[in-house]
C-alpha positions as CSV (number, residue, x, y, z in Angstrom):
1,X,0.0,0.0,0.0
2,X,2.8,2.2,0.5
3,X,4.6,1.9,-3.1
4,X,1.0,3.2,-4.4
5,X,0.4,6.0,-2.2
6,X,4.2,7.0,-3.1
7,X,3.9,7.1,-6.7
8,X,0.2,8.7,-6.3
9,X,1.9,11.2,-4.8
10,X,4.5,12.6,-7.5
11,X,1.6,11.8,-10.0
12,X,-1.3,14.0,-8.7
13,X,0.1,16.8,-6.9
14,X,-3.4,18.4,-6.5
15,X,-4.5,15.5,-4.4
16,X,-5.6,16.7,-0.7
17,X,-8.3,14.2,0.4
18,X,-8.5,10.2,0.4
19,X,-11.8,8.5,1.1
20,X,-10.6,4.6,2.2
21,X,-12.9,1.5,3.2
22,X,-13.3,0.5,7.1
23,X,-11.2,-2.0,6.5
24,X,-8.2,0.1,6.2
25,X,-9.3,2.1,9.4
26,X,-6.1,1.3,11.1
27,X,-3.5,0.6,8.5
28,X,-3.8,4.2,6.9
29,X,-4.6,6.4,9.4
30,X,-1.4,6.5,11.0
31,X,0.6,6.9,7.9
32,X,-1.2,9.0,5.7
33,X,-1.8,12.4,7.2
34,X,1.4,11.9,8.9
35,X,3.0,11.0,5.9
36,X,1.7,12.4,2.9
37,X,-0.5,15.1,4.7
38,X,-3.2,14.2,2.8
39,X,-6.6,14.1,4.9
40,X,-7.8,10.8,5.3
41,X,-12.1,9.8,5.6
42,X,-12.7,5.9,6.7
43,X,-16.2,5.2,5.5
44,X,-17.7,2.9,7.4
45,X,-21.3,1.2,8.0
46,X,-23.6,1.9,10.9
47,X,-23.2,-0.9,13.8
48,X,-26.9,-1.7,13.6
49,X,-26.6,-2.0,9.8
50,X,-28.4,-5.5,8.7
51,X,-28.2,-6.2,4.5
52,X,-27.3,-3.3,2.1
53,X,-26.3,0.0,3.5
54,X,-26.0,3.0,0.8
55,X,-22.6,4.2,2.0
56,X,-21.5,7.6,1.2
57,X,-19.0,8.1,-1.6
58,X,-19.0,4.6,-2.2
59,X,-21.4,4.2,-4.5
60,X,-19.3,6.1,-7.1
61,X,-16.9,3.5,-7.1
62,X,-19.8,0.7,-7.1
63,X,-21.1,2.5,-10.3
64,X,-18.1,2.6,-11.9
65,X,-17.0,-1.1,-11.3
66,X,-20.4,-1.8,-12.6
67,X,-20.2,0.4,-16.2
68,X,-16.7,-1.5,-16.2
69,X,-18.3,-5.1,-15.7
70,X,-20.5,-4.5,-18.4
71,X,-17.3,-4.3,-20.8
72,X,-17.4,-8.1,-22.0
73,X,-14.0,-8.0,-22.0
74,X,-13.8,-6.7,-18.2
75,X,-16.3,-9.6,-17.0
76,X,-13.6,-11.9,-16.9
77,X,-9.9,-11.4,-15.2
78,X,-8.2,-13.3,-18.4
79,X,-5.4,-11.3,-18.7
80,X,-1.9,-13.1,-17.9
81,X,-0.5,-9.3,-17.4
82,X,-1.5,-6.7,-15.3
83,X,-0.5,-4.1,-18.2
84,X,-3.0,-5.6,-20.2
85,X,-5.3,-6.0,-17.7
86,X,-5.2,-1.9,-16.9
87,X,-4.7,-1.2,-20.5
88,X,-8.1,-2.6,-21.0
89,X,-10.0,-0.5,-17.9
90,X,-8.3,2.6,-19.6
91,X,-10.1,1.8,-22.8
92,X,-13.3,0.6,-21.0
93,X,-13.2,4.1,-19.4
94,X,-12.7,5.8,-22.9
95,X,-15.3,4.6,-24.7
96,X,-17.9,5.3,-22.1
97,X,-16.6,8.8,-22.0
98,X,-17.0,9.0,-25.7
99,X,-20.2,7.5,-25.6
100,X,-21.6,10.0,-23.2
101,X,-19.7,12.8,-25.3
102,X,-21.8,12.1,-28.2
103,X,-24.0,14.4,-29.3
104,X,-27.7,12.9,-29.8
């Protein structure tokens, strides 16, 4: 996790805020503001929470995995290489851009 925070770092500059899982409650909170001083927010569910729970911010990333699972070639984790592998979600995520750039 560290290598990828490092590198996000030189790569977007403008960066101030990272939104991260519960699961990563205790991992990042130490290191990142301390770190990076980037402001960290854990999202996490209620206690009382039974079944689906509309979290916030995290249903942009659920909607976005979705639009990507619809790619036919994104369905299926086939690639032997990663590079391939994030060459196609960068081309999954073009086309739908284009798509929506259209005019009607």
């Amino acid at each position: 996790m560290g290598l990828l925070l490092a590198r996000m770092r030189h790569r977007f500059v403008r960066l101030t805020k990272l939104i991260a899982d519960g699961g990563y409650e205790g991992t990042l909170e130490a290191v990142v503001p301390r770190v990076f001083g980037w402001a960290l927010e854990i999202v996490k569910r209620s206690q009382g929470a039974k079944g689906f729970e509309v979290l916030p911010k995290r249903w942009i990333v659920e909607r976005t995995l979705a639009w990507f699972g619809r790619n036919r070639r994104l369905s299926k984790d086939d690639e032997e290489r990663p590079e391939s592998s994030e060459a196609m979600i960068y081309l999954s995520g073009i086309q739908l851009m284009v798509r929506r750039l259209r005019p009607a």
